[in-house]
N, C-alpha and C positions, 0 to 999 in steps of 0.2 A: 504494500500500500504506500502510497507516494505521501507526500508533507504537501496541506492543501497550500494554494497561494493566496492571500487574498486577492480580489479583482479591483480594479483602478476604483470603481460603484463605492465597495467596500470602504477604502483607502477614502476616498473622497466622504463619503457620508460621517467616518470618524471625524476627521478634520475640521467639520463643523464644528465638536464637540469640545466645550470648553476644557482643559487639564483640571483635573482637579487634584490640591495639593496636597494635600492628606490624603491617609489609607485608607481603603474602604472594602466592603469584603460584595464580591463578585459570586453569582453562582453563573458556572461554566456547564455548558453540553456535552457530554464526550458520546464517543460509538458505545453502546452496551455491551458491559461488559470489560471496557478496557481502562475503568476510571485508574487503576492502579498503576497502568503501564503511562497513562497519561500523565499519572503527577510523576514518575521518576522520567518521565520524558523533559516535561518542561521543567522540574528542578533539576537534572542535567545542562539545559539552556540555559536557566539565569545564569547559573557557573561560566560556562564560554561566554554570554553575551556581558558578562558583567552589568546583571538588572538585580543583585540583591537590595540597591537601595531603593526599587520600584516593586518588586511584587517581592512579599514578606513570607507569606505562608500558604499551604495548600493542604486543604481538608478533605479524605473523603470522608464525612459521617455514617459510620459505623457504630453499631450496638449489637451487643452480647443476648443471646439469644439461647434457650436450652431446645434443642428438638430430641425427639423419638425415632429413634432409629431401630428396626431387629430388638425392640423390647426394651433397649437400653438411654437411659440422658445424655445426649452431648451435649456440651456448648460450640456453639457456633457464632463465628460475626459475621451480620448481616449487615448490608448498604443500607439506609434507612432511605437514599432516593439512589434507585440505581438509575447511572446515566448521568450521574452530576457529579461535579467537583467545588467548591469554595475554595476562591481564590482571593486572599489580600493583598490588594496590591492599591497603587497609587495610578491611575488611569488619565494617558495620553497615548501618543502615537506609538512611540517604541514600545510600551511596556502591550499593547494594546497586539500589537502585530507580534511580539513574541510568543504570546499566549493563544491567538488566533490561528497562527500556521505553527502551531505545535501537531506533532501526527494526534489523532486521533479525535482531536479536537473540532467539534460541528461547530462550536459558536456561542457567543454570550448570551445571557439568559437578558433580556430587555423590550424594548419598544423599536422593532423594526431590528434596522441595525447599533442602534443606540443603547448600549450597554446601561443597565442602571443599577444601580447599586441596592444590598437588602439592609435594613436597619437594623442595627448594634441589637435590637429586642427583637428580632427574627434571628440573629445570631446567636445570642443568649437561650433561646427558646430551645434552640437547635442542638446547643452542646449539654443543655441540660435533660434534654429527651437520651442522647449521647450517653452520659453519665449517668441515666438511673442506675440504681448499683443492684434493683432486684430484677434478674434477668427472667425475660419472657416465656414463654414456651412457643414454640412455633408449632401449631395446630395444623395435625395432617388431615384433620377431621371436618366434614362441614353437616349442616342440618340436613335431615332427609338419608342419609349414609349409612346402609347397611352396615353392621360389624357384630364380630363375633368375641366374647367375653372371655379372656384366656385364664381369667384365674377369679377367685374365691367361691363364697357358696353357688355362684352361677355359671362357674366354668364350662363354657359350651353351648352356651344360652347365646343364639343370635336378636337382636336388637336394631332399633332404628336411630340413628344420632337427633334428639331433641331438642340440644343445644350444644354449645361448646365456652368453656369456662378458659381463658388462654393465660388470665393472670393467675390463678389457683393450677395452672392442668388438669383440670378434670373438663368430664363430658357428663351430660345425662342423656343413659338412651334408655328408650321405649322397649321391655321386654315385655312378652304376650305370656305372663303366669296365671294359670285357672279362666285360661279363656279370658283376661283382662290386660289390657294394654298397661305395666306398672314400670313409673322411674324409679330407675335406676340412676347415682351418682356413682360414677368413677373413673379414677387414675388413667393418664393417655397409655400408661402402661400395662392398665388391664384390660385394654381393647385391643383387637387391632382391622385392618378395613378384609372386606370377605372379597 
């Protein structure tokens, strides 16, 4: 895959745009899936182009995640917006086209070609979603979900997913005892999908 250029359009539309002298933090587009090859791409560039005193820092937002896997918990990081990057930087022409024909890179997140910048309290919101410290469960489970019951007094009791709990991991599904549709709550590890 080639390093895009930007187009004269491009180049010219910035230009209009006042520099703004302070840092401000940017959310960036990349290809899906390559945010992480994106930031070691363009923090590689600030180094040769000598832009650490324009673009400061590069976030992808990640959070810690437990999923169900074969019966067992992992934790996992997961992107919280796959496809994006935050970027702070201090926004003109240079710092602009560094970060624009970095490979992977679609484009600033804005109005048209007009990059705009997200407020220090969408920042804040974002590293604190970031930093919850009690991690999630990622629900493999959705409403309406056949599954079968692998362990306790119901072991082998198939069921209907009724709802799904992601902060606690638990599910409540619909078992049919004495010809009565009765919830059941439990553990994502004592289901699993049929």
């Amino acid at each position: 895959m080639s390093e895009q250029k930007p187009t004269k359009e491009k180049i010219t539309a910035l230009g209009k745009i006042t520099p703004i002298k302070e840092p401000k933090w940017y959310v960036v587009h990349t290809q899906a899936g390559h945010e992480a090859k994106v930031k070691q791409a363009l923090e590689q560039r600030i180094k040769t182009l000598g832009a650490e005193d324009k673009i400061f820092e590069i976030v992808i937002p990640m959070r810690e995640v437990v999923a169900v896997k074969k019966g067992k918990k992992t934790k996992l990081k997961e992107k919280v917006f796959p496809g994006y990057i935050l970027v702070k930087m201090i926004l003109d022409e240079n710092s602009w086209l560094i970060v624009q024909t970095t490979q992977g890179v679609t484009g600033f997140v804005g109005a048209g070609l007009k990059p705009v910048p997200i407020s220090e309290k969408e920042v804040e919101a974002i590293m604190k979603f970031v930093e919850q410290e009690q991690p999630k469960f990622k629900a493999k489970f959705s409403v309406g979900e056949a599954v079968k019951i692998k362990e306790g007094p119901f072991a082998d009791f198939l069921g209907t997913v009724e709802a799904v709990d992601e902060e606690r991991g638990k599910v409540r599904v619909l078992v049919s005892i004495f010809d009565r549709e009765t919830p059941l709550e439990l553990d994502f590890l004592q289901v699993q999908k049929l």
